[in-house]
C-alpha positions in Angstrom: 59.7 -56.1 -43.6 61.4 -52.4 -43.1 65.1 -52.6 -42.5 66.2 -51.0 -39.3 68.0 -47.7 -39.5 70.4 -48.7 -36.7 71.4 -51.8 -34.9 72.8 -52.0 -31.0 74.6 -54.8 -29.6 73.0 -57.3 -27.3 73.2 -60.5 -26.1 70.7 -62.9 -27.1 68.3 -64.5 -24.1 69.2 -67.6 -26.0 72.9 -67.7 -24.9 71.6 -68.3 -21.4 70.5 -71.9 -22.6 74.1 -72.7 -23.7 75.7 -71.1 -20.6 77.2 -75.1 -19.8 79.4 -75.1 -23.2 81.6 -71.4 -22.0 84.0 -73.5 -19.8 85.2 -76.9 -20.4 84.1 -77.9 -17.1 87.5 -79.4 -15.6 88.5 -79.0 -11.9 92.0 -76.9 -13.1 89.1 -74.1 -14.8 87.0 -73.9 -11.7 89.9 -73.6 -9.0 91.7 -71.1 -11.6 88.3 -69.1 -11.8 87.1 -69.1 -8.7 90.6 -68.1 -7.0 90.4 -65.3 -9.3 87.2 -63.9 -8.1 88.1 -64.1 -4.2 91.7 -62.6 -5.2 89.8 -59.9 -6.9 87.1 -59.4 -3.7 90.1 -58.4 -1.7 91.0 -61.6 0.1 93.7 -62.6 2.0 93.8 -65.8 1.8 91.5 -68.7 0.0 90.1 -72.4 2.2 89.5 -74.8 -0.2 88.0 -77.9 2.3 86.1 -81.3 1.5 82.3 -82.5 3.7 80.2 -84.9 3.4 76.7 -85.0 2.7 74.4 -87.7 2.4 77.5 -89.8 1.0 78.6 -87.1 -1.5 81.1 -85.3 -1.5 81.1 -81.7 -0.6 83.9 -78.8 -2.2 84.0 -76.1 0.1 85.9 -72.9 -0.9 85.9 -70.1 1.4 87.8 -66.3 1.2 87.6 -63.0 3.3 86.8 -61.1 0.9 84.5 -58.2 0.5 81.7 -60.5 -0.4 78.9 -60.5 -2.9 76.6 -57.2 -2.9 74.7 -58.0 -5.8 73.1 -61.5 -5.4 72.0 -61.0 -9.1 75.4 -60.6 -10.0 75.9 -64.0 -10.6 73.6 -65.4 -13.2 73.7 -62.0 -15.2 76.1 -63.4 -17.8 79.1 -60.6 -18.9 77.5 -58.6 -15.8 80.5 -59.0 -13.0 79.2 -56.4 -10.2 82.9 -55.4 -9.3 83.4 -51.7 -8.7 84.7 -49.5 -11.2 88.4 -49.9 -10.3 88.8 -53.5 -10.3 86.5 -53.5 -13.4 89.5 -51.5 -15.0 92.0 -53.7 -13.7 90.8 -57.1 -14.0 88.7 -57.0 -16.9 85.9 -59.4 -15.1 83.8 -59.4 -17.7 81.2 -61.4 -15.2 81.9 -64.8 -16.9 84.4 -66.8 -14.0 80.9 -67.8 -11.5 79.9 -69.6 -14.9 82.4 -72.1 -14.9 80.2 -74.0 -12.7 77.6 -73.7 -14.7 75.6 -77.3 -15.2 77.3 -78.1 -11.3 74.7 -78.0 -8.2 76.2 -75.2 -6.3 75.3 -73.3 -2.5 76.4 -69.4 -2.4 76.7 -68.0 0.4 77.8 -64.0 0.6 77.9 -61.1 2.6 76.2 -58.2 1.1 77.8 -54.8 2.0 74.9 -52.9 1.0 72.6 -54.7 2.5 74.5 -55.4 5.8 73.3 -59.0 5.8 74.3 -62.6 4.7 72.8 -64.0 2.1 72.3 -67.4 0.4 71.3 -69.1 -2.6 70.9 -73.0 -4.0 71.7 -73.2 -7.8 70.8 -77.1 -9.1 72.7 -78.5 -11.5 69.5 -76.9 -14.3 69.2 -73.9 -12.6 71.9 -72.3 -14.5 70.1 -72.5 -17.9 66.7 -72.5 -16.8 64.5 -69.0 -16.8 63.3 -69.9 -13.7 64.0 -67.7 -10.5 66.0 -69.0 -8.0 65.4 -67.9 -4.1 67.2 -65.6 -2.0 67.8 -66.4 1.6 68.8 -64.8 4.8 72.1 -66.7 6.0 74.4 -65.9 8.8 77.4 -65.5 7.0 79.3 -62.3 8.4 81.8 -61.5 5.5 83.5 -63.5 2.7 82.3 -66.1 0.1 81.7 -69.8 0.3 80.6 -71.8 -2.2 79.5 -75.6 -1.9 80.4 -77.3 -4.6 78.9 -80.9 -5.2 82.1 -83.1 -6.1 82.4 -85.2 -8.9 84.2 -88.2 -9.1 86.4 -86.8 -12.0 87.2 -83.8 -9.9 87.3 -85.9 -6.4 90.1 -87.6 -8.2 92.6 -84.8 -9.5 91.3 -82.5 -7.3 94.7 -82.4 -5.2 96.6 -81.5 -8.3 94.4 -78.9 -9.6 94.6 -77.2 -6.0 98.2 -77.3 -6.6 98.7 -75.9 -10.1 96.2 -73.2 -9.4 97.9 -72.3 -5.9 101.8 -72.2 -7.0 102.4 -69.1 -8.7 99.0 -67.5 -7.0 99.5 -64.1 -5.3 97.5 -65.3 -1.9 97.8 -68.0 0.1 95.4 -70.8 -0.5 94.8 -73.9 1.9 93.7 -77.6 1.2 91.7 -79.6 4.0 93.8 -77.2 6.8 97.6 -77.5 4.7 99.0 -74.8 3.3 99.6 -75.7 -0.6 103.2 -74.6 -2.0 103.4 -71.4 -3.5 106.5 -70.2 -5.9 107.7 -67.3 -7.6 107.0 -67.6 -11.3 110.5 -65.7 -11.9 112.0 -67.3 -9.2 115.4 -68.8 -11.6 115.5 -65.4 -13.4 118.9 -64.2 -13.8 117.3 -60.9 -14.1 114.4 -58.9 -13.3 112.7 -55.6 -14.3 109.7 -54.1 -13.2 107.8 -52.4 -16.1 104.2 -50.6 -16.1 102.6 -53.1 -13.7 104.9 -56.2 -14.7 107.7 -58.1 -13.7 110.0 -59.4 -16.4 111.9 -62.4 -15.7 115.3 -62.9 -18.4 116.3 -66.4 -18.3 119.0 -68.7 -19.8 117.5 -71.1 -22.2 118.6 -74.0 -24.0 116.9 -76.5 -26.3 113.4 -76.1 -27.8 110.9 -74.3 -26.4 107.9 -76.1 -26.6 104.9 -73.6 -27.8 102.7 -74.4 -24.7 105.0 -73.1 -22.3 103.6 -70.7 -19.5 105.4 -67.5 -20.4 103.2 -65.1 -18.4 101.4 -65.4 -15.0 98.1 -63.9 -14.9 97.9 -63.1 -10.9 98.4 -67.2 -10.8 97.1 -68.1 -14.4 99.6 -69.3 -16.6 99.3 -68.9 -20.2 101.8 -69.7 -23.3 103.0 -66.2 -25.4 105.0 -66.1 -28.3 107.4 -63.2 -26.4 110.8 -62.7 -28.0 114.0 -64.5 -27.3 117.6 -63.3 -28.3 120.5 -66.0 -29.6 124.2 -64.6 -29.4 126.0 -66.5 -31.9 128.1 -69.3 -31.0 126.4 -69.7 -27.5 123.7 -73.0 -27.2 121.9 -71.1 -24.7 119.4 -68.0 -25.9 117.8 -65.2 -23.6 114.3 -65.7 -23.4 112.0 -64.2 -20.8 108.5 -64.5 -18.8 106.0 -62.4 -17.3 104.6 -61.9 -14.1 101.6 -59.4 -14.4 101.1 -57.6 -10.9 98.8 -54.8 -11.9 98.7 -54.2 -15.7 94.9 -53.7 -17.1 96.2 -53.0 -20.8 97.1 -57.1 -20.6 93.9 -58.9 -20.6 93.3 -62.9 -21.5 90.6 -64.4 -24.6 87.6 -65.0 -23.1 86.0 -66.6 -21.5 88.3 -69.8 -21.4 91.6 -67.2 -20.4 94.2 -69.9 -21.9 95.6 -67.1 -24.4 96.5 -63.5 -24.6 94.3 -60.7 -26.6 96.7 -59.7 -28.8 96.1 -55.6 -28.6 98.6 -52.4 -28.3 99.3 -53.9 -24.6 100.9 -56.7 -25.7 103.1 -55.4 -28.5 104.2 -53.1 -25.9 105.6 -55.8 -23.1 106.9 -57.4 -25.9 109.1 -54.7 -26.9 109.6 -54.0 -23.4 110.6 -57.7 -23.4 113.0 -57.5 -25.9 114.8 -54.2 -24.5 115.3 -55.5 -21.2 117.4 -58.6 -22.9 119.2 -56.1 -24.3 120.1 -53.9 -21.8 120.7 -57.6 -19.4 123.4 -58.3 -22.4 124.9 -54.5 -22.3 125.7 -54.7 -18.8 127.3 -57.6 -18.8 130.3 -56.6 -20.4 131.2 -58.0 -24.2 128.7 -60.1 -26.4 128.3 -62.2 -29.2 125.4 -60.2 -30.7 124.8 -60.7 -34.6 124.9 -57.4 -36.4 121.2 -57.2 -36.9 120.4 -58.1 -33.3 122.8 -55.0 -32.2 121.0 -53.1 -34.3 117.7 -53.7 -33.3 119.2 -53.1 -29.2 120.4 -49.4 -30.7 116.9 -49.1 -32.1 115.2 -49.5 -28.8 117.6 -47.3 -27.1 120.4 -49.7 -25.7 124.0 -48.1 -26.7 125.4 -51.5 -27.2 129.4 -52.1 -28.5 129.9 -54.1 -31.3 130.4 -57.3 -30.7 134.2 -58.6 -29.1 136.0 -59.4 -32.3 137.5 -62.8 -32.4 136.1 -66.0 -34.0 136.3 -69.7 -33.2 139.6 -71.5 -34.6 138.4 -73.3 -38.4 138.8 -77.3 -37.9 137.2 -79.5 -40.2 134.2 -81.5 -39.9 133.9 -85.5 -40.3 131.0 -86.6 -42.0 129.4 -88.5 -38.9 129.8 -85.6 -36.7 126.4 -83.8 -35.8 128.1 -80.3 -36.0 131.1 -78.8 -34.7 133.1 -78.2 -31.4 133.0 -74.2 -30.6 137.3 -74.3 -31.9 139.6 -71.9 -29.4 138.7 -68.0 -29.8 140.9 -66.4 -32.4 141.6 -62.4 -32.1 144.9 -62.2 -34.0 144.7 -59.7 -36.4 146.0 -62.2 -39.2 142.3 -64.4 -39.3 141.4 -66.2 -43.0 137.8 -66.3 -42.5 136.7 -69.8 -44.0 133.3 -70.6 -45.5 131.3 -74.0 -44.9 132.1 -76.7 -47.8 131.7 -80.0 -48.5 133.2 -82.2 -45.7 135.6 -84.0 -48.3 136.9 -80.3 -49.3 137.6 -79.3 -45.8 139.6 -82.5 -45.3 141.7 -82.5 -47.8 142.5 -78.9 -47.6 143.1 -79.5 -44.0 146.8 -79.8 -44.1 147.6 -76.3 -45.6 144.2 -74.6 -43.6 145.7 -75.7 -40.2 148.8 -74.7 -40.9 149.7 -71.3 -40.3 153.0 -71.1 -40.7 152.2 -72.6 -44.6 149.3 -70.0 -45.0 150.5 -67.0 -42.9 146.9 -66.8 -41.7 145.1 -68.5 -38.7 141.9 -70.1 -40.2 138.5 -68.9 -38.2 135.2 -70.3 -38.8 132.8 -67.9 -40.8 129.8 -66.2 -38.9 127.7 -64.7 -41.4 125.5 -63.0 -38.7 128.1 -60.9 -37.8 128.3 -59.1 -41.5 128.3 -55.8 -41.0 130.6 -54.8 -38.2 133.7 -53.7 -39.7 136.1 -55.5 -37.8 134.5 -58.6 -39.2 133.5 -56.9 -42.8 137.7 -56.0 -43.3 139.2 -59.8 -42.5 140.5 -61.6 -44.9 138.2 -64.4 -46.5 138.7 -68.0 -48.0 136.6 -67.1 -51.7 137.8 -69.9 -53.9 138.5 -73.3 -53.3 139.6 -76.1 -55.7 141.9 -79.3 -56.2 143.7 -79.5 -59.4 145.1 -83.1 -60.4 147.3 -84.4 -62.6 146.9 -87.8 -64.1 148.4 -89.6 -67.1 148.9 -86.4 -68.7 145.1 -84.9 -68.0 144.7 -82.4 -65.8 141.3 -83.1 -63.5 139.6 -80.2 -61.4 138.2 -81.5 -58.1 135.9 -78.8 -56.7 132.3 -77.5 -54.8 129.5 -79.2 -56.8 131.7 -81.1 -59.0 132.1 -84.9 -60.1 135.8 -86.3 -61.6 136.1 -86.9 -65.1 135.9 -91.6 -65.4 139.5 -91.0 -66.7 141.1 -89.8 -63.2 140.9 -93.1 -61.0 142.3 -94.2 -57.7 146.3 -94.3 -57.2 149.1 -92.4 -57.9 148.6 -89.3 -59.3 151.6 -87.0 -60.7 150.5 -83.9 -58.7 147.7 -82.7 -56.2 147.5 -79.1 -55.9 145.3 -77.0 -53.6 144.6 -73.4 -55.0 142.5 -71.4 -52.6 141.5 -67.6 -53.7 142.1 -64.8 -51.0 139.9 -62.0 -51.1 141.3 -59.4 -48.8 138.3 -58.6 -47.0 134.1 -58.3 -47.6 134.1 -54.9 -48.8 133.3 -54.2 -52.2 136.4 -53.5 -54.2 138.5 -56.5 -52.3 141.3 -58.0 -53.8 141.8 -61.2 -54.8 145.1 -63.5 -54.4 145.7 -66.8 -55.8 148.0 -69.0 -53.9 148.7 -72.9 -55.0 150.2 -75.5 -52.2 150.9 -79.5 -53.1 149.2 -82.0 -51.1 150.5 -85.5 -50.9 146.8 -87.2 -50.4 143.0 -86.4 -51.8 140.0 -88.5 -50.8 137.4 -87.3 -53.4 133.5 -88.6 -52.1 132.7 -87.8 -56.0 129.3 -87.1 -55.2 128.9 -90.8 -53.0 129.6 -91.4 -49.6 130.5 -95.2 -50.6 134.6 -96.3 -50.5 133.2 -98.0 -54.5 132.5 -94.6 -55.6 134.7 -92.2 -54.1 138.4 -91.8 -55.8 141.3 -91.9 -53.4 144.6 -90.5 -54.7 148.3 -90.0 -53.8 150.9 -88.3 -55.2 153.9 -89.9 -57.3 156.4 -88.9 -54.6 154.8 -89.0 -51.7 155.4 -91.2 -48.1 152.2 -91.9 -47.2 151.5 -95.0 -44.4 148.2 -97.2 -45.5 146.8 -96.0 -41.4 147.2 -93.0 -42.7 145.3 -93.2 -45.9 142.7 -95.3 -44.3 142.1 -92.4 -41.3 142.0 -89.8 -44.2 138.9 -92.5 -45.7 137.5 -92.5 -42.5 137.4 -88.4 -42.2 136.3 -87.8 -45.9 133.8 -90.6 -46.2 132.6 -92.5 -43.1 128.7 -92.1 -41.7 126.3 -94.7 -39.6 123.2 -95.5 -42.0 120.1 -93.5 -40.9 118.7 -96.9 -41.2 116.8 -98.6 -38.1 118.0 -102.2 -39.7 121.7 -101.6 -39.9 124.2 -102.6 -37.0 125.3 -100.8 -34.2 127.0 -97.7 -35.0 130.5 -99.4 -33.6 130.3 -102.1 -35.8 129.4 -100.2 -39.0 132.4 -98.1 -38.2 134.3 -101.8 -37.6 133.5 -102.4 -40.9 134.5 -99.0 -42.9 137.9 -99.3 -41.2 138.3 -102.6 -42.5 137.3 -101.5 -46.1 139.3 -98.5 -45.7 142.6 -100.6 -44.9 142.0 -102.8 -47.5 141.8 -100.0 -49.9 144.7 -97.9 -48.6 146.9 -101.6 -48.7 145.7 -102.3 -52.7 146.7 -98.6 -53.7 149.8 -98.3 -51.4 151.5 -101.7 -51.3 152.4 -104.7 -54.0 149.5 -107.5 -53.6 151.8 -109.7 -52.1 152.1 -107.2 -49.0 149.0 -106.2 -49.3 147.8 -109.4 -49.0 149.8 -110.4 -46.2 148.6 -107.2 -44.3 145.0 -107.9 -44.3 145.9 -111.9 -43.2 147.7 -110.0 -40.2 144.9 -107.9 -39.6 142.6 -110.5 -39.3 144.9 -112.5 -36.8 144.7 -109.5 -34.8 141.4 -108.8 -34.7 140.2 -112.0 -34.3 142.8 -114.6 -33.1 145.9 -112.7 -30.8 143.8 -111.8 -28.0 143.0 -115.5 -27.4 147.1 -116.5 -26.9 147.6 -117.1 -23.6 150.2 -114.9 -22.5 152.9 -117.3 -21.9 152.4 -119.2 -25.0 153.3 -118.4 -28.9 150.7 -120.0 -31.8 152.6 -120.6 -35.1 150.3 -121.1 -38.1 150.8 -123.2 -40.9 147.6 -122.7 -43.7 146.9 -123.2 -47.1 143.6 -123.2 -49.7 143.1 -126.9 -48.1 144.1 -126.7 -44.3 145.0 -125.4 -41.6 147.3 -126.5 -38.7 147.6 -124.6 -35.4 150.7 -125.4 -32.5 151.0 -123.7 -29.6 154.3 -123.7 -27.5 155.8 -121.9 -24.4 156.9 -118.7 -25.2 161.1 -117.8 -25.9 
């Protein structure tokens, strides 16, 4: 055999076989279809309306519109009939009509041409068959109505599909007589602009975005987009934003389902169109919280944006069980120590001198690496070093990021804690750095553990510390509810670590006498005072082999 010299595309005869697999045959396709064809045809308005025949149930959908001129316009498959202008518009493609494909269907049309009615049976075969199907005179006088036989999958979520097809559809649509709500896709917009045939909807989003959401609206067909969203740092919501498509033929859906975009030049343009209408949303309202490459990107586009307002949240320190942190009070003074993320056993110990500006000179400020490249931001002063250095029997322990102590340095006394921190002056190459040392009077190191057995709790020689206090600084460094579905309620696991905790602080802080009597009092407390009438005093006498309990009217 000769090989050809050229090749033309065509569709094969065979295709017309397979014509049922195109659409997946629900109700939600066919309404979604269908609506598009009479919208299209110039409608003004769509009757959807349920007969009887013979016991079976009967879909009726009716429109206005200009009607059907070609009746061989519907089983010519990617042949849509439409005139030049909607053909550029819409991008038909002459696919919808076979969504009822393998579905015993009546047309009846109105032929313009012609200036007649016309009608046609299609059985439920006839739409893969080669077989020619008869054209008949009806008296139809303008419109489309098709006859639809009803399932009884379709019978039964037939009222829903009417209504998810009808709400964000341009023209009003009727079930059985009742008007079916209609809504404006961009109707909680806190913004709109109109762009080359669009509408752009900016909205406040928080939370995930799940990656099925409808983000445009194709004249009432809603479709999931990956179009941009903008995050201002600090803020839980981000700008996000839908589409409503009024008359934009450069936007066209994946045929012949339409569930997805074509990704073409179209697209990439709304999306940048997207993206500058966030921008210029955020520049009009006043200051922002822009990251330095997301103002970069809005001066890129063409949106004069200022930097962003210069003050950052007031540093606190983390506990380990917390799930993040409380946005702290907004900090503009010019005097800001910009302080890196650490270890949560770092941060607390340091917290005394860090939240403590008359001990520092500085007000602490969380770090916000996104905004790196301002100058306001790249000029502060910035927390480079941190470490603890103990002294211990005459040893000298460093207590720092990524560190373990030495076995020699244990829990108690210690004869010094010191916190050095190392001050760069700013983020500019060049910076200088300062040393500056402060004493502490308490350390709880985790020591690469999260257990009160592993982690090595210390005190200075001279210091006044109360064993609440210790056991709250425990609670701060060390303290997390097990991930584990088998443990207790979070309550009593933290029960339990303050119980530990106490104990501990008691051992390291008192003489085992006192220590001893303090956890015998605690337990009273927890477990016994509350059930003393109020008018009524216990007194205790126990030992190793007894206990004996009288109660007597109170003094």
């Amino acid at each position: 055999m000769a090989l050809p010299l050229t090749i033309t595309p065509q569709v094969g005869a065979s295709l017309i076989t397979r014509v049922t697999r195109l659409f997946n045959g629900t109700i939600h396709d066919v309404l979604n279809e269908l609506l598009q064809n009479s919208r299209r045809a110039g409608a003004s308005a769509v009757n959807l309306d349920l007969e009887g025949s013979d016991g079976a149930p009967i879909l009726v959908v009716s429109d206005d519109g200009s009607g059907i001129d070609d009746p061989a316009a519907l089983l010519t498959l990617g042949y849509s009939g439409w005139n030049d202008t909607v053909a550029h518009r819409e991008d038909p493609a002459g696919m919808g009509m076979f969504s009822l494909a393998g579905r015993q269907v009546e047309i009846r049309s109105w032929s313009r041409s012609a200036g007649r009615g016309w009608m046609v049976e299609i059985p439920d075969q006839g739409w893969q068959s080669l077989s020619p199907l008869m054209i008949q005179p009806c008296a139809i006088t303008g419109g489309t109505q098709l006859r639809i036989a009803l399932p009884d999958a379709w019978a039964k979520n037939l009222l829903a599909a009417a209504r998810n097809a009808a709400r964000y559809f341009p023209l009003p649509v009727t079930l059985s007589g009742t008007p079916l709500p209609r809504e404006d896709f961009l109707a909680e917009a806190v913004r709109v602009e109109n762009w080359q045939g669009c509408r752009i909807g900016i909205f406040g989003w928080r939370g995930y975005q799940p990656v099925d959401m409808a983000r445009i609206n194709f004249h009432g067909l809603t479709v999931p987009c990956d179009l941009p969203f903008v995050s201002e740092v600090g803020k839980i919501d981000k700008w996000c934003v839908k589409v409503d498509i009024i008359d934009a033929p450069d936007l066209q859906l994946v045929l012949p389902a339409r569930k997805e975009m074509v990704r073409n030049a179209g697209l990439d343009a709304l999306k940048i169109a997207a993206e500058a209408a966030i921008y210029r949303m955020i520049c009009d309202n006043g200051d922002h919280r822009l990251g330095f490459t997301e103002w970069t990107r809005a001066r890129a586009l063409g949106i004069m944006l200022p930097h962003a307002a210069p003050w950052l949240p007031c540093w606190a320190p983390m506990t380990v069980d917390s799930m993040g942190c409380d946005q702290g009070e907004p900090i503009s003074s010019p005097d800001m120590l910009v302080v890196p993320a650490m270890e949560i056993d770092l941060q607390q110990g340091a917290a005394p001198i860090l939240n403590a500006p008359e001990k520092l000179g500085m007000c602490t400020v969380r770090i916000a690496p996104e905004f790196s490249g301002y100058d306001w931001y790249d000029r502060l002063p910035r927390l480079q070093t941190l470490a603890f250095v103990i002294e211990q029997n005459g040893l000298e322990h460093i207590y720092e990021a990524d560190t373990e102590l030495d076995p020699s340095c244990t829990s108690g006394r210690a004869d010094a804690i010191t916190l050095e921190l190392g001050i760069a002056d700013c983020a500019l190459p060049g910076a200088t750095l300062t040393n500056r040392c402060f004493p502490l009077e308490m350390l709880v190191c985790r020591n690469e553990g999260y257990d009160l057995d592993d982690a090595i709790i210390l005190i200075g020689r001279n210091a006044v510390v109360s064993p609440d206090d210790l056991a709250w600084q425990m609670e701060l460094s060390l303290f997390r509810s097990s991930d584990d579905s088998d443990c207790d309620s979070w309550e009593t696991q933290q029960d339990n670590f303050q119980r530990s905790a106490r104990n501990n602080a008691y051992a390291l802080l008192l003489s085992e006498e006192e220590a001893l009597l303090r956890q015998i009092r605690d337990r009273l407390t927890d477990k016994v005072q509350w059930l003393i009438p109020p008018d009524r005093t216990l007194t205790v006498t126990a030992t190793r082999t007894g206990v004996e309990l009288t109660l007597e009217p109170a003094p």
